[in-house]
N, C-alpha and C positions, 0 to 999 in steps of 0.2 A: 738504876737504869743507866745502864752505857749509849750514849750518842756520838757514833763518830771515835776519839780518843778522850773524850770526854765520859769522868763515870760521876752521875749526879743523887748527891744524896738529898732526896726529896724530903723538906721541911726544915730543914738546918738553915737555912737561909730563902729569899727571892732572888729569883735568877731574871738576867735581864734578855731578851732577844731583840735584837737592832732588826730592823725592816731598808729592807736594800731592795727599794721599783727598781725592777728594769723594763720601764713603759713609759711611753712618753705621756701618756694622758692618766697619770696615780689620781687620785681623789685628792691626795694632799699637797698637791704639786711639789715632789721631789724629786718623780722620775729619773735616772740616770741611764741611758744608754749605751755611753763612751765605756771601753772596759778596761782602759787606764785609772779613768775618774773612778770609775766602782769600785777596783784593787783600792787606789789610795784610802776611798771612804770604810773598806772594809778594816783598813791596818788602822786608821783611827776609832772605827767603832771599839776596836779588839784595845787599844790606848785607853780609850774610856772606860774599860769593863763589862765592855759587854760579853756575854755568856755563849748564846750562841747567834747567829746569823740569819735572817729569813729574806731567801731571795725570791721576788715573783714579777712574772713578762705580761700578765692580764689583769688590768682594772675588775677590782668584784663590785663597781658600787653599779646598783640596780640599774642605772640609767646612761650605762656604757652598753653601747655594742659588740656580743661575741668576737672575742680572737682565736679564728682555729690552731689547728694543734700545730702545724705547720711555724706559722708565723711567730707564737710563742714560744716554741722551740730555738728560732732563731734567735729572739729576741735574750732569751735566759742563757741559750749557749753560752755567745762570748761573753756574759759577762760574769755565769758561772763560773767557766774556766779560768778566768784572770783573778777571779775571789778565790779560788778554790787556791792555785800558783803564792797567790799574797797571803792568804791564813792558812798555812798546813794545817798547825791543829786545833781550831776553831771549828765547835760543831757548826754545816749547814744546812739549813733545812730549804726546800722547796715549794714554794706555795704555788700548789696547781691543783686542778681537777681533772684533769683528763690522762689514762692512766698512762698513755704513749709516751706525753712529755715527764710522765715521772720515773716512766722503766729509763729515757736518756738520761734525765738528771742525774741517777745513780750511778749509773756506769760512766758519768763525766766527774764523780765526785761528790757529787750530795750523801750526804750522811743520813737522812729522815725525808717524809713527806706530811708537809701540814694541806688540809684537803678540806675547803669550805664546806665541802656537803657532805663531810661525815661518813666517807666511803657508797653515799646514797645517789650522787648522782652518773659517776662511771662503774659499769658494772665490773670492770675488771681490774679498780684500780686494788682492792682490797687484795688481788690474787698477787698483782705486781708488788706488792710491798711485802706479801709471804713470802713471795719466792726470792726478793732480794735478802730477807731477811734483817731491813732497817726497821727501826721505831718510826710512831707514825703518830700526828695531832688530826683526833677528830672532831671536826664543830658541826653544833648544832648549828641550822640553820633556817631560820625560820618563815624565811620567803618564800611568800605559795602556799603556806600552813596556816589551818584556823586555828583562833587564839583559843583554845579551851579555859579559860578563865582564871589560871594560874602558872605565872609564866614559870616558875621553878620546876612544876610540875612536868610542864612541858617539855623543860630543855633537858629533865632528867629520862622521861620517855625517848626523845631523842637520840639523845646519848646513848642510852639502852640498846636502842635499835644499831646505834653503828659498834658499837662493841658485839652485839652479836652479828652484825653482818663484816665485821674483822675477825673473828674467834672462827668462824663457820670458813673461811677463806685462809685461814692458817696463822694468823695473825698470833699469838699470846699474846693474851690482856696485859704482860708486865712491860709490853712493850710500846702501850698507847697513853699519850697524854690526850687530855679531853677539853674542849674551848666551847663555852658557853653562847659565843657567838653575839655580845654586844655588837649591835649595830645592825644585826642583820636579819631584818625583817620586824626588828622591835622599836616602837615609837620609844620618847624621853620620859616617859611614865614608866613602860616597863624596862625599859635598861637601866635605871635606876634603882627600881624594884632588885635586879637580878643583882647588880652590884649591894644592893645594902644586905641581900642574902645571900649573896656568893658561898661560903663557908656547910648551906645548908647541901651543896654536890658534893662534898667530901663523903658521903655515904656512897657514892662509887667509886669508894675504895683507889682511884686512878689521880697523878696530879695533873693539875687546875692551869691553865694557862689562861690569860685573859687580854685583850686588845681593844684598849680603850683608845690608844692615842688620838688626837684629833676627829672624832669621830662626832657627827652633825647635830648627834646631843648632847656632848658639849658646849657647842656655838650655840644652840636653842635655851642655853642658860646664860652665857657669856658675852654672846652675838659673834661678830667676826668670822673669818674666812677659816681654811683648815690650818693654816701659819700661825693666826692666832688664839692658836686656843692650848696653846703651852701649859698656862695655868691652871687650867681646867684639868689637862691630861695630869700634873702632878696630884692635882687631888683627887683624881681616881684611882691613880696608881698607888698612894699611901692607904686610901681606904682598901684597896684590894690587897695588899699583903695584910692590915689588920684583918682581912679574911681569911687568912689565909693559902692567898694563892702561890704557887710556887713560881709561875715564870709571868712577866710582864713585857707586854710586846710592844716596842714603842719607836717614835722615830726620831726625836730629842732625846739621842743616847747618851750623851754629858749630864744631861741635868737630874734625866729619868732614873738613871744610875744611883746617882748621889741622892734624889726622895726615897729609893731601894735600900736603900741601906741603912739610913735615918729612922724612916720607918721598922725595919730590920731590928733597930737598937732597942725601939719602944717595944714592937710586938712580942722579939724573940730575944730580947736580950742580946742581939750579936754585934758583939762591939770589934774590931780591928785588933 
């Protein structure tokens, strides 16, 4: 799969993608607004190794108030634009749900759109990424959804449902990666669960992206704030490439990098 100038041989290695808020109120209190600070932080993600880029202007954690499309727009512009200026060729991806602000993204420079609901909650965003013709991440998402009694089950139904609702809008499947969607709508029983069977979604044929960092079931093991849960994220992130997954989404791009690749050494044999 090609993203952007970027052509990625899935399974040869874990790819890393950097999380770049541009919100003042992220989950993990990183937010960045300013789109000098966002360029600088982009060139040192790109320093560190990271793979590709994920920029997004709206809080997803359940107990944020909607940002219309409007407002998010502005928020992502400028600081799309001065990332996009600072990393020519560093894939970026968009993290949005609504399909307006991802027809702008593109045409400002976004390479892909990663989309919380799986193509399931905008109905048009599925046609906007055919017709731009970028690759596209779909997660399941599980808020609002009854738990039918096995979470793999379910995220694999899911999935299902937004590959055919990407396939039926124009999409090609070889242009979808697929995110399980830790954290989102799954207590610390089942995102645990999903992590120690992550490997069993590779029978959707599609690669695996996964976005543990800092996320509330870490702290519900660990304690501490989203700051502190560093060490937690590293040990999701190694057990998640011994699963197999191809990219790791994470917001400690120094450290997460270098567990990636460790891990890398053990799973996959891939040494430097």
């Amino acid at each position: 799969m090609t993203i952007g100038k970027t052509r990625f041989a899935w399974g040869s290695r874990t790819f890393v993608m950097g999380v770049l808020n541009a919100t003042p109120d992220s989950f993990s209190g990183d937010g960045i607004v300013d789109p000098a600070g966002a360029a600088r932080l982009a060139e040192a993600m790109v320093d560190a190794g990271v793979d590709i880029i994920d920029i997004g202007a709206e809080s997803t954690r359940p107990d944020f108030p909607p940002v219309d499309a409007d407002e998010e727009w502005y928020r992502l512009s400028l600081v799309l634009t001065a990332v996009r200026r600072a990393v020519k060729n560093t894939p970026i991806t968009v993290d949005t749900s609504k399909a307006s602000v991802a027809k702008q993204a593109i045409e400002a420079g976004a390479d892909a759109v990663n989309d919380v609901t799986g193509f399931l909650g905008d109905p048009e965003m599925a046609h906007v990424i055919a017709q731009a013709g970028v690759s596209a991440i779909a997660m399941h998402n599980q808020r609002g959804r009854e738990f039918g009694g096995d979470v793999i089950e379910d995220i694999r139904n899911g999935l299902r449902r937004s590959i055919a609702v990407a396939e039926a809008a124009g999409i090609p499947r070889d242009r979808l990666i697929l995110d399980p969607g830790f954290g989102f709508g799954w207590g610390p029983v089942q995102g645990y669960t999903m992590l120690r069977r992550l490997g069993e979604l590779r029978d959707l044929g599609r690669p695996l992206l996964i976005g543990t960092s800092r996320k509330s079931s870490i702290g519900y093991v660990t304690g501490g704030g989203a700051k502190q849960r560093q060490w937690g994220t590293a040990a999701t992130v190694a057990l998640a490439v011994g699963q197999g997954t191809d990219i790791v989404r994470v917001h400690d791009v120094t450290e997460m990098v270098q567990v990636a690749r460790v891990a890398d050494a053990v799973v996959r044999g891939v040494l430097p």
